[in-house]
C-alpha positions in Angstrom: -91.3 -71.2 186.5 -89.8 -68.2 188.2 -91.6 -65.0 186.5 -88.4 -62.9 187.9 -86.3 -64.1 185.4 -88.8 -61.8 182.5 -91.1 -59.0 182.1 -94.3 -60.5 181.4 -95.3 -57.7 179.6 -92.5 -58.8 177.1 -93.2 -62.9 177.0 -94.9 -64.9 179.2 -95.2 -68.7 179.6 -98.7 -70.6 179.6 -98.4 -73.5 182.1 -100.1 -76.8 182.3 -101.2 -77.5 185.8 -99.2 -80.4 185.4 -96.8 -80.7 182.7 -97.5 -84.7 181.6 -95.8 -84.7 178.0 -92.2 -84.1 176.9 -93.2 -81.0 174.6 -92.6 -77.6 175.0 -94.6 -75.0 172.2 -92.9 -72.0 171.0 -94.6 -68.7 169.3 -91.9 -66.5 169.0 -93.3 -64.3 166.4 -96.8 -63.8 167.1 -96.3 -60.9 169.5 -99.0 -57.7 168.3 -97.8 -55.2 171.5 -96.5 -52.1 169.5 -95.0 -49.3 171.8 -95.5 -45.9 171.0 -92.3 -44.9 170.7 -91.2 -47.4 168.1 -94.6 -46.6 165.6 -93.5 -43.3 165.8 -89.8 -44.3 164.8 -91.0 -46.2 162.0 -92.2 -44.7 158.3 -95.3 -47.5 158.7 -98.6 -47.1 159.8 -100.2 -49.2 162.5 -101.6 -52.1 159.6 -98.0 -52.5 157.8 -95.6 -52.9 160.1 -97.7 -55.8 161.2 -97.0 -57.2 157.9 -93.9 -59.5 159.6 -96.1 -61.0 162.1 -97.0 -64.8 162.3 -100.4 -63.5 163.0 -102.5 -65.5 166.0 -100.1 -68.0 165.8 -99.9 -68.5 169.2 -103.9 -68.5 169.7 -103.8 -71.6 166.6 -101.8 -73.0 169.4 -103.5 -72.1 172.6 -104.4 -75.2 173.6 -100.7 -77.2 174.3 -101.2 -76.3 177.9 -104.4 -78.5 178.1 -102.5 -80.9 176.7 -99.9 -81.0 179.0 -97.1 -78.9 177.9 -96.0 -74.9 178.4 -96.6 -72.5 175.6 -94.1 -69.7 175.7 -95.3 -66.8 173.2 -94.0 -63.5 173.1 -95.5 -60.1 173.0 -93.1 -57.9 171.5 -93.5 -57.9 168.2 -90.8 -59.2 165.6 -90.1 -56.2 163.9 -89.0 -54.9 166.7 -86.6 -57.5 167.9 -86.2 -61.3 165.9 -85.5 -63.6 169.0 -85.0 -66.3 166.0 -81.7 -65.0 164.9 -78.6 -65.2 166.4 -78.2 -62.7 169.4 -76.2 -59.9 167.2 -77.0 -60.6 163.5 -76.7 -56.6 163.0 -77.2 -54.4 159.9 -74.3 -51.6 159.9 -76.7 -49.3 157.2 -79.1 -49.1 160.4 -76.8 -47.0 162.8 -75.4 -44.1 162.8 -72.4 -45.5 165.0 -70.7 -48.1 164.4 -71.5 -52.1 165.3 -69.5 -53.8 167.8 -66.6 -56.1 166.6 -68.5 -59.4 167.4 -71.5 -58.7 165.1 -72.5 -60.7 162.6 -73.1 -58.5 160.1 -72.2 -60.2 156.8 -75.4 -63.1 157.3 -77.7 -63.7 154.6 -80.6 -63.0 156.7 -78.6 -59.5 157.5 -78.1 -58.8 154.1 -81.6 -59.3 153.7 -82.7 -56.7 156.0 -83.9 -59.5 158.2 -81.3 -59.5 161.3 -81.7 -59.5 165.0 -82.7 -56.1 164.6 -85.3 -56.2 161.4 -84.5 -53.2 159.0 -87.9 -54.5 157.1 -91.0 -55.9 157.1 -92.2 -58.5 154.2 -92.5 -57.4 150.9 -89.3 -55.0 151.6 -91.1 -52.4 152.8 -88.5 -50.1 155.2 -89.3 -50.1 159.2 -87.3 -47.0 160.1 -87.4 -43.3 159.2 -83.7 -42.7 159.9 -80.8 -44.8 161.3 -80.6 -44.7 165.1 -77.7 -45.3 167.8 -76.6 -49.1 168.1 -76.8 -48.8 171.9 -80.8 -49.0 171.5 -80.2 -51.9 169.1 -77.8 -53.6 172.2 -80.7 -52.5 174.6 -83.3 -54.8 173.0 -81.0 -57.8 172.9 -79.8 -57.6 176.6 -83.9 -56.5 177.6 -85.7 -58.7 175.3 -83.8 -61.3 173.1 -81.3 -62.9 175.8 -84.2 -63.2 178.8 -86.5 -65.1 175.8 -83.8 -67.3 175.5 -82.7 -68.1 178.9 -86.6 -68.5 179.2 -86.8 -71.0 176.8 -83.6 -72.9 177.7 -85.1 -73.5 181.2 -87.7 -74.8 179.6 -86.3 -77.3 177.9 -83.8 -78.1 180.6 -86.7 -79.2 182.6 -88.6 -80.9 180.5 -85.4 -83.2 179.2 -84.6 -83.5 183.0 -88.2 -84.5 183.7 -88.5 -86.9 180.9 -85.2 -87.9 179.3 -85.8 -86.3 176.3 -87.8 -83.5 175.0 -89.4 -82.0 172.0 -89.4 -78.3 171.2 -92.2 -77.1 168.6 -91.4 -73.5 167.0 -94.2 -72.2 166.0 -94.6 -69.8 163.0 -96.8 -68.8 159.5 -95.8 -68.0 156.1 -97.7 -66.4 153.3 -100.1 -67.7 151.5 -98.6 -67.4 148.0 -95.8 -69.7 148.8 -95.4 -72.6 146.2 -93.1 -75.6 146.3 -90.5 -74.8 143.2 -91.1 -76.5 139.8 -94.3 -78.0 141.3 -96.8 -75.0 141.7 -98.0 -76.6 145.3 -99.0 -74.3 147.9 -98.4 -76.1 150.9 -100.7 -75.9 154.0 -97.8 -76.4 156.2 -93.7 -77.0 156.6 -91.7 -79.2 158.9 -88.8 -77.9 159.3 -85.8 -80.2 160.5 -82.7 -78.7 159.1 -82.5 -81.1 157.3 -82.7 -84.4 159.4 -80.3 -82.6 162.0 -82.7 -81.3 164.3 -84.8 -83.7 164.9 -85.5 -87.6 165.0 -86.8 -88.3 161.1 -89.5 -90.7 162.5 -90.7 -87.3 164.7 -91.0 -85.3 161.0 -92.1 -88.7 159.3 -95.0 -88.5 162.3 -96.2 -84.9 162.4 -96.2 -84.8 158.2 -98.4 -88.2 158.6 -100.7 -86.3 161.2 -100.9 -83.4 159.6 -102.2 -85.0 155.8 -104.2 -87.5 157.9 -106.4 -84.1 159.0 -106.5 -83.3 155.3 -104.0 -81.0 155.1 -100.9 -80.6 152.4 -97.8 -81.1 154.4 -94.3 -80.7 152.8 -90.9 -81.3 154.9 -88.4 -78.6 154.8 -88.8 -76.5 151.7 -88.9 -73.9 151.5 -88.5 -73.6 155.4 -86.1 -76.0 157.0 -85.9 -74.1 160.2 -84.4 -71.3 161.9 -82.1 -70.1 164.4 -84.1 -72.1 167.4 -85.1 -75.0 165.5 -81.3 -74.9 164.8 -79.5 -74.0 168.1 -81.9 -76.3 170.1 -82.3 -79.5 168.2 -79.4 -81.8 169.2 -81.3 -85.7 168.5 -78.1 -87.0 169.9 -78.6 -85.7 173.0 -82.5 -86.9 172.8 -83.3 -83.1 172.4 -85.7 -82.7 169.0 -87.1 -79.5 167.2 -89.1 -79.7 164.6 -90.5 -75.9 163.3 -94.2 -75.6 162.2 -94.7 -73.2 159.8 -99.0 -72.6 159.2 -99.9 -70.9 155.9 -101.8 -67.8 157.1 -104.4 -68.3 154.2 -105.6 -70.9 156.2 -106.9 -68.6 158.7 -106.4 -64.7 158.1 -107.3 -62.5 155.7 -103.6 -61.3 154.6 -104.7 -57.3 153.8 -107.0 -56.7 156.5 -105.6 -59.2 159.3 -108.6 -60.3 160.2 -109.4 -64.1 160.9 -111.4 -66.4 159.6 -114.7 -67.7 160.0 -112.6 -71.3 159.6 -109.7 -69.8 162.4 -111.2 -72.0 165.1 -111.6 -75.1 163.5 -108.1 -74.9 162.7 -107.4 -74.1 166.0 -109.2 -77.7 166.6 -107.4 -79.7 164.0 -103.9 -78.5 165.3 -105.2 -79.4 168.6 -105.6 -82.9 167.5 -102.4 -82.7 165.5 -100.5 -82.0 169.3 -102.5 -84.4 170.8 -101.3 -87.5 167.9 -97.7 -85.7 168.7 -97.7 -86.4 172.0 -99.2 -90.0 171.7 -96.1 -90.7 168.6 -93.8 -90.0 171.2 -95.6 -92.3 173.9 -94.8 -95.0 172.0 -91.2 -94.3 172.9 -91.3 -94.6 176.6 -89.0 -96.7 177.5 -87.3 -97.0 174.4 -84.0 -95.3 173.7 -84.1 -95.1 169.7 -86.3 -91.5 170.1 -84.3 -90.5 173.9 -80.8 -90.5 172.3 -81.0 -90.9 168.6 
């Protein structure tokens, strides 16, 4: 892939040597590169505005180039810019100008504080010391969001042309006190499909079935049926799946310190095996139409 297109100080793209399987691996919210500037803009120190990563999330899932298929993580960090929201998904009480007409700036994630432009971190706990000039909100979608995307549309443009079909896998974590409601369950992990519409049901049927057969507790779309990617890239029809992955981070990292886990590596393993049953699933379709244009 043409490194022209990015800075790879922003996002880069770990290559197989060869790519052999119709998966592409996405980590767009593990980035941990904080710039001065913005720590000093914000009213958090160095530990909480951290608090919004999906910590090491792209290091649980390091090893999809082995396997065959890019990893495209980013570096910037999430609180800083949310390339999983739509491209101007804008809080007006963050400015001190106003936002352009073709915001969206009436979203539930905006009203939130969770836009393109995060006005929190978890536990709604204020980034910013004082609101700031829209221009350097526009700046970070035109710098950072818009190359990610174009990024990751290549990629998938090329894997679909390379294979007839494709698979994108967005990567992410959620806290560790997350229960399924009215059963008490803490699930290990999500699959998100939006519901059935972003991906093939025997593809979420498969990666639940992988992921219980590795002894973990794997729930389908609740409460996480998928974001903005899993949404705006998943188009089955068009034999174009994403399924989002969301890891619970007390798995792996000690959620006040941020430190891993002795057991980070051997989860590390078992996902590895989890993408490698993926990719065999979806072997079994070569050939076959029902999971190329579904």
């Amino acid at each position: 892939m043409d490194e022209t297109y990015w800075d790879p100080e922003l996002f880069e793209v770990c290559e197989p040597e060869t790519q052999t399987i119709p998966f592409v691996y996405n980590s767009p919210h593990s980035g941990r590169r904080y710039s001065r500037a913005f720590l000093e803009s914000s009213r958090l120190d160095a530990l909480g505005i951290r608090r919004s990563e999906d910590h090491f999330v792209d290091e649980l899932f390091a090893s999809a180039p082995d396997l065959g298929a890019p990893l495209l993580l980013a570096h910037f960090p999430r609180a800083y810019v949310d390339v999983n929201r739509e491209p101007y998904e804008l809080d007006p009480r963050m400015f001190v100008d106003a936002v352009p007409p073709y915001a969206n700036s009436n979203s539930i994630r905006v009203s939130g504080g969770l836009g393109t432009i995060p006005r929190i971190v978890a536990e709604n706990v204020e980034i910013y010391q004082r609101r700031f000039p829209v221009a350097e909100a526009l700046s970070r979608i035109e710098t950072i969001y818009k190359p990610y995307h174009a990024c990751l549309r290549k990629l998938i443009a090329r894997t679909h042309a390379r294979f007839g079909f494709g698979v994108l896998i967005d990567c992410h974590s959620m806290p560790g006190n997350i229960r399924i409601a009215g059963t008490g369950i803490r699930p290990d992990f999500i699959v998100g499909d939006r519901y059935g519409t972003s991906a093939s049901a025997d593809l979420s049927n498969a990666a639940i079935a992988l992921l219980e057969d590795l002894g973990f507790n794997a729930v389908r779309n609740k409460p996480y049926a998928g974001g903005f990617i899993t949404e705006h890239y998943g188009r089955p029809v068009k034999g174009l799946h994403a399924l989002q992955i969301e890891v619970n981070r007390a798995l792996y990292v000690d959620e006040v310190s941020l430190a891993k886990r002795p057991d980070f590596a051997a989860l590390a393993g078992s996902l590895s095996v989890f993408m490698e049953g993926m990719a065999e699933f979806v072997a079994g379709y070569t050939g076959d139409s029902a999971l190329a244009a579904e």
